[in-house]
Phi, psi and omega in degrees: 000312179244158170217143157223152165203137164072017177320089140257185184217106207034226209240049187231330174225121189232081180071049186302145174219120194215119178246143181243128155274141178307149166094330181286125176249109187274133181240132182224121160276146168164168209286182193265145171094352186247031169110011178289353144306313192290333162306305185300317170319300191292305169297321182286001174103340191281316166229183207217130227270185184290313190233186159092165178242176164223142194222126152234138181063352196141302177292124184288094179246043184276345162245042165268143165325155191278332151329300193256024163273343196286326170302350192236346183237160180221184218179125206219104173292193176262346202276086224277352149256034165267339168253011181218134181282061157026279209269011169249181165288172191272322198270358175274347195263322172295340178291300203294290202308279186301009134212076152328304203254319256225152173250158202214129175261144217267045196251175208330306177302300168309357186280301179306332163318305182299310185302349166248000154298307183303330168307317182318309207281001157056047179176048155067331170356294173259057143259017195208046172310281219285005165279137146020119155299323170344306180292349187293151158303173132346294168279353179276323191295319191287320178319297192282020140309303187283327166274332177291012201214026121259036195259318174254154184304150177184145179264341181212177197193113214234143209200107206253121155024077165301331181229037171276341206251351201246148190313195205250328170262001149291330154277353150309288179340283177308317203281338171281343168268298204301338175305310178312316181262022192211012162235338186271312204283330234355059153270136179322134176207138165222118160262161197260167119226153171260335171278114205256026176288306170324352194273339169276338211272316186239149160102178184242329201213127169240133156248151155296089167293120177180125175083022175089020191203161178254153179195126170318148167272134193299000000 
């Protein structure tokens, strides 16, 4: 599903090599500073690596632009009001999201789309279409984060420190609704952490970042 081969990037990714299977939720560890943004950086598009290809499905995108990589790829930061809009509705910030692809009107069916996305995550949402995102905790903003960036078609689903920015019991909290949503779309997934409390707990496969390169963990 994913290939990366022979990526590097400065002196931060060095003949990175990686295969993904559809479906697979790959979990990658590792200390602060030693790339796993920058990996993430490299697939999405955002800076574009010296060397190496990059592959999804079959297709060579390592120099498509990142605007059109967004179609194929989606994608959830740590910070959980960098993916959510404060000053909207929780159904006005799912709106935004869903139309990526799509052009979209407030009607019944798509309301239920939503409410039943929001179901996965077991903790009410979609009873609170018309509130604020503004009101959410921290772990309510990143959860509707994490369904807004499964909204629109996508082929990989890519999850930057997801709990960097949140205490220790909300990032339980969160990591167990992303299980919970990346085994119900069962779509390809790779999260990043630096917290190796997750590496047994989540995922189908943990790797190692370190020295610019992925490696099993002894």
């Amino acid at each position: 599903m994913l290939t990366l081969i022979n990526i590097s990037f400065k002196n931060i990714l060095k003949n990175l090599t990686l295969a993904v299977k559809p479906g697979e939720f790959l979990v990658i560890v590792g200390a602060n500073g030693t790339g796993k943004t920058t990996l993430f950086n490299v697939i999405s598009g955002a800076i574009s690596p010296k060397n190496g290809k990059i592959i999804i499905n079959g297709d060579d995108i390592t120099n498509v632009p990142q605007y059109k990589r967004s179609r194929k790829i989606s994608s959830v930061v740590q910070d959980p009001k960098c993916g959510t809009v404060g000053e909207m509705t929780i159904l006005e910030n799912m709106n935004i999201a869903y139309m990526r692809k799509r052009y979209v009107k407030n009607s019944r069916r798509i309301i239920d789309y939503f409410k039943e996305k929001l179901s996965v995550l077991e903790i009410g949402l979609e009873n609170r279409l018309n509130e604020y995102v503004r009101n959410l905790s921290g772990g309510q903003r990143q959860a509707l984060s994490l369904v807004m960036a499964t909204l629109a078609d996508y082929d990989l689903l890519l999850l930057d420190e997801l709990t960097a920015a949140l205490d220790p019991k909300t990032s339980d909290m969160v990591m167990e609704m992303t299980n919970r949503i990346v085994s119900h779309e069962k779509k390809t997934c790779l999260l990043i952490t630096h917290n190796t409390k997750y590496m047994s707990s989540f995922g189908d496969r943990t790797l190692e970042m370190k020295d610019g390169a992925l490696m099993k963990l002894a």
